[in-house]
N, C-alpha and C positions, 0 to 999 in steps of 0.2 A: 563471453557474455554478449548477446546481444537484445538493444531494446534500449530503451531510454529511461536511463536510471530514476525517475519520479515515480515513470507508470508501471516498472516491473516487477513479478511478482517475489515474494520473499525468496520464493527457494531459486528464484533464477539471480537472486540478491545474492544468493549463500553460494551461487554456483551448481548446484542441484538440479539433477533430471527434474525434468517437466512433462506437467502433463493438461489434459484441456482444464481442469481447476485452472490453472494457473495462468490460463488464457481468462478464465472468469474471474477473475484476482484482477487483473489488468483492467478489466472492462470497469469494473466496478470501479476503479482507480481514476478511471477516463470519464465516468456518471457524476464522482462528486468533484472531479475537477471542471465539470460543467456546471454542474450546479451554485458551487461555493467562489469559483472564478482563480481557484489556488486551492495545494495542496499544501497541510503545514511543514513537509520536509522540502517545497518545495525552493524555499529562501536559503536554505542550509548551503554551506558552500563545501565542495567535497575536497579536501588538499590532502588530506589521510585516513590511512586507513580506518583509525579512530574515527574521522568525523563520516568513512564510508555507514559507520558499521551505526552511528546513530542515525542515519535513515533508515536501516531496518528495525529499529526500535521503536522508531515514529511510527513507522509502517503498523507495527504488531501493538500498538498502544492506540490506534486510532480507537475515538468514541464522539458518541454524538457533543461532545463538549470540547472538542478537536477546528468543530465549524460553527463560524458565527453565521449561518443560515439553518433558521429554526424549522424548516420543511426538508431538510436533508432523509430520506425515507431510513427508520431506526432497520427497516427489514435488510439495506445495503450493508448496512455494518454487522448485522446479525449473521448472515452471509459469509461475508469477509472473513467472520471471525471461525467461525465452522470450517471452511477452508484451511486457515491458516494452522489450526487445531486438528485436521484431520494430516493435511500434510505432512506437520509438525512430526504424529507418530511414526 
């Protein structure tokens, strides 16, 4: 695995070929972590595999009600989730 567990993408979570989506999965990761000042898995402390696997949870749950900054563009999550939903299959 390599990349920094916050900003990578699910399927590079799961161990999963990648591809440029997944480069765009990260960015977007990296847009509302500017934006918000914090990701919400990013407090999660990882000590097992159980608490690995609820950052990918967090990840695939994100929604505009995720970030207490009310200009977060709803089109980045729309995105994200198309992504994550296309990769998924």
């Amino acid at each position: 695995m390599v990349g920094t567990l916050g900003f990578m993408s699910c399927r590079a979570h799961e161990g999963k070929d990648q591809g440029p989506a997944d480069e765009i999965e990260s960015l977007i990761y990296t847009l509302l972590y500017l934006a918000e000042g914090t990701l919400p898995w990013l407090k999660l402390q990882v000590r097992t595999t159980a608490d690995f696997h609820k950052i990918l949870l967090a990840k695939r749950g994100l929604s505009k009600r995720s970030f207490k900054n009310p200009n977060i563009p709803e089109e980045l999550l729309l995105v994200l989730d198309q992504i994550q939903r296309t990769k998924a299959s």
